[in-house]
FIBA-428479 format. One record per residue (C-alpha): residue number from 1; x, y, z; chain. Coordinates in steps of 0.25 Angstrom, whole numbers, plus 5000, padded with zeros to 4 digits. Example, Ala and Ser with C-alpha at 12.3 -4.5 7.8 and 13.67 -1.06 7.14 Angstrom:
// FIBA-428479
node pos=1	c1=5049	c2=4982	c3=5031	unit=A;
node pos=2	c1=5055	c2=4996	c3=5029	unit=A;
***
This chain:
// FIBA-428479
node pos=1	c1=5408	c2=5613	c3=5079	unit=A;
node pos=2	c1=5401	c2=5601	c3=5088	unit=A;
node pos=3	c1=5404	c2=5597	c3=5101	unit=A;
node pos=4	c1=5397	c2=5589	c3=5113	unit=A;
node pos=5	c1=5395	c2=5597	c3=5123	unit=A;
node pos=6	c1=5387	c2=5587	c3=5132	unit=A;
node pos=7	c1=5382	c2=5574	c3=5133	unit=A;
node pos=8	c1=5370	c2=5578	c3=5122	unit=A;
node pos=9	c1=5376	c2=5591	c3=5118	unit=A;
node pos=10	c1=5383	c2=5596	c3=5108	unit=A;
node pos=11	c1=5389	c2=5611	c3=5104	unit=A;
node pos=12	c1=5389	c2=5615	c3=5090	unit=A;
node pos=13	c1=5396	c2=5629	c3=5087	unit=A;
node pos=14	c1=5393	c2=5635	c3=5075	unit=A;
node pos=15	c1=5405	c2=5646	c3=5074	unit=A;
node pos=16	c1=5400	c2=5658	c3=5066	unit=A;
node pos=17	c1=5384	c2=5656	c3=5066	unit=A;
node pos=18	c1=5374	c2=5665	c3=5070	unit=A;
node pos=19	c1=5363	c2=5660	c3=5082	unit=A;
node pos=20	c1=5353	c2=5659	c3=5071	unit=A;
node pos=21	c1=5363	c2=5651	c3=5062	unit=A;
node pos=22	c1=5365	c2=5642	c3=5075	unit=A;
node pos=23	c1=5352	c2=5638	c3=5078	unit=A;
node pos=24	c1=5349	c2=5635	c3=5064	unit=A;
node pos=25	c1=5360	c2=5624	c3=5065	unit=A;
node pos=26	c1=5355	c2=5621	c3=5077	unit=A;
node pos=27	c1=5340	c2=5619	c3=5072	unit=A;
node pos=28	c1=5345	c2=5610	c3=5061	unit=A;
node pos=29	c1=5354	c2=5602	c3=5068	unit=A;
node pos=30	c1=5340	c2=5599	c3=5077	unit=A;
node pos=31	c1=5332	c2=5597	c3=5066	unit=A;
node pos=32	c1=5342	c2=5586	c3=5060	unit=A;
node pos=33	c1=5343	c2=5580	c3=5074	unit=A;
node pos=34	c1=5328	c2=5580	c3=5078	unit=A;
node pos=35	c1=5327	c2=5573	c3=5062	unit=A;
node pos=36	c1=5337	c2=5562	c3=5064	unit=A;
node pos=37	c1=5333	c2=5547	c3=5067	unit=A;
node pos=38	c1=5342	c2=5540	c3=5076	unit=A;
node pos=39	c1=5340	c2=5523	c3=5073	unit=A;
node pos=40	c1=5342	c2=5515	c3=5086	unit=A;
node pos=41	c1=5341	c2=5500	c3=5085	unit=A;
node pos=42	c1=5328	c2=5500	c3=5091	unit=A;
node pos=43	c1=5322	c2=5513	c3=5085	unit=A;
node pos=44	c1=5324	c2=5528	c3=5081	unit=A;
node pos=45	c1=5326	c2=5539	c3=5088	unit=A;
node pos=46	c1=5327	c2=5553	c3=5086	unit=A;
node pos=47	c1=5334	c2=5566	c3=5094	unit=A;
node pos=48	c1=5331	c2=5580	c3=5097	unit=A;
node pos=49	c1=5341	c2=5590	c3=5101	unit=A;
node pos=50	c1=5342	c2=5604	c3=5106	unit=A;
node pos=51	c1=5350	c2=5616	c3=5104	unit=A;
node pos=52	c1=5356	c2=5628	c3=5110	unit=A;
node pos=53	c1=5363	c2=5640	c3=5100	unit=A;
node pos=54	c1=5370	c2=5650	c3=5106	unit=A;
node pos=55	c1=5376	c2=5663	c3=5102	unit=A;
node pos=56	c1=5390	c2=5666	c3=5096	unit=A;
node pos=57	c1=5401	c2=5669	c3=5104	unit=A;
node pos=58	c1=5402	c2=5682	c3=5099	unit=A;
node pos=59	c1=5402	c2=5691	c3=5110	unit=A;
node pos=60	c1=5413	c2=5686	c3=5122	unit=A;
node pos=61	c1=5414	c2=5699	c3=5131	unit=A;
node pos=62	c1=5428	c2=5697	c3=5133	unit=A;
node pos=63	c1=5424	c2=5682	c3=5138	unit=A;
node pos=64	c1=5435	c2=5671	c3=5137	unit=A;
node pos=65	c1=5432	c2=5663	c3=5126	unit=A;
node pos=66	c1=5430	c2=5650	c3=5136	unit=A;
node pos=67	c1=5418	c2=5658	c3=5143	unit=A;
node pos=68	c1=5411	c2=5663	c3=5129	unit=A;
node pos=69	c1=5412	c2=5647	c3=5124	unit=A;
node pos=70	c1=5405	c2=5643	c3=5136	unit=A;
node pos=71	c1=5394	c2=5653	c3=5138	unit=A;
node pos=72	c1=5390	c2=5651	c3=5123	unit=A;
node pos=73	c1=5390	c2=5636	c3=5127	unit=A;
node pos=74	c1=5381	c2=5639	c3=5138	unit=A;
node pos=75	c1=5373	c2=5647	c3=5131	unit=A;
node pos=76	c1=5371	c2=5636	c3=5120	unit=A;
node pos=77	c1=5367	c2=5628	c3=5130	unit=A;
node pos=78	c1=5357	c2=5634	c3=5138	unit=A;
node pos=79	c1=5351	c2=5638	c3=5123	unit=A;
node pos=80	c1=5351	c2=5621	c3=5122	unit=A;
node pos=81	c1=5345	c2=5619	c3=5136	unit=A;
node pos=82	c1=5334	c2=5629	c3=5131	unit=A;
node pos=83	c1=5330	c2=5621	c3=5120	unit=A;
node pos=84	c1=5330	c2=5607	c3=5128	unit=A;
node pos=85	c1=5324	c2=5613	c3=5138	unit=A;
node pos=86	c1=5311	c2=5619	c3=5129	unit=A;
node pos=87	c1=5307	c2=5606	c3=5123	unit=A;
node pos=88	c1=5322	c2=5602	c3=5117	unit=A;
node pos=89	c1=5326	c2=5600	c3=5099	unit=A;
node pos=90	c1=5327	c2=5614	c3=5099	unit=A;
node pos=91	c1=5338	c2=5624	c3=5097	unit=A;
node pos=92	c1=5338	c2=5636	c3=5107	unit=A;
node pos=93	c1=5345	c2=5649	c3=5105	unit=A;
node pos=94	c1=5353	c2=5654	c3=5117	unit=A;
node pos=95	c1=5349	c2=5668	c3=5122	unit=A;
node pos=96	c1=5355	c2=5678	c3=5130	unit=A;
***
């Protein structure tokens, strides 16, 4: 499933896969990006993009569901602001 999240961010769940699984979507899906030429009128250009993976929601110590979606959010998202913030075009694993 993909959504936008923000104005240059998007959220893609990955229902039953692994962090390692994750992050290697994530690597290719960077790779493809970084790789792709986009033709103006005037010249080319080309994008970089950073991720962030989080863990499953696995373990909800008797959380509403509403509270485990958004901290796995958060989570995701600082992971993303640690790859943009340590040079950026790189996937960043979010750790407790």
């Amino acid at each position: 499933m993909l959504a936008r999240y923000g104005g240059e961010e998007f959220i893609v769940l990955l229902p039953d896969t692994a962090v390692r699984e994750g992050v290697v979507v994530a690597e290719r899906m960077r790779r493809k990006i970084q790789k792709t030429e986009f033709r103006t009128e005037k010249s080319s250009i080309s994008i970089t993009a950073s991720f962030g993976v989080s863990d499953s929601l696995v373990q909800t110590d008797g959380k509403e569901q509403e509270i485990v979606l958004s901290e796995f959010v958060a989570n995701a998202d600082r992971a993303l602001y640690t790859s943009k913030n340590s040079g950026r075009n790189k996937v960043t694993v979010f750790e407790r």
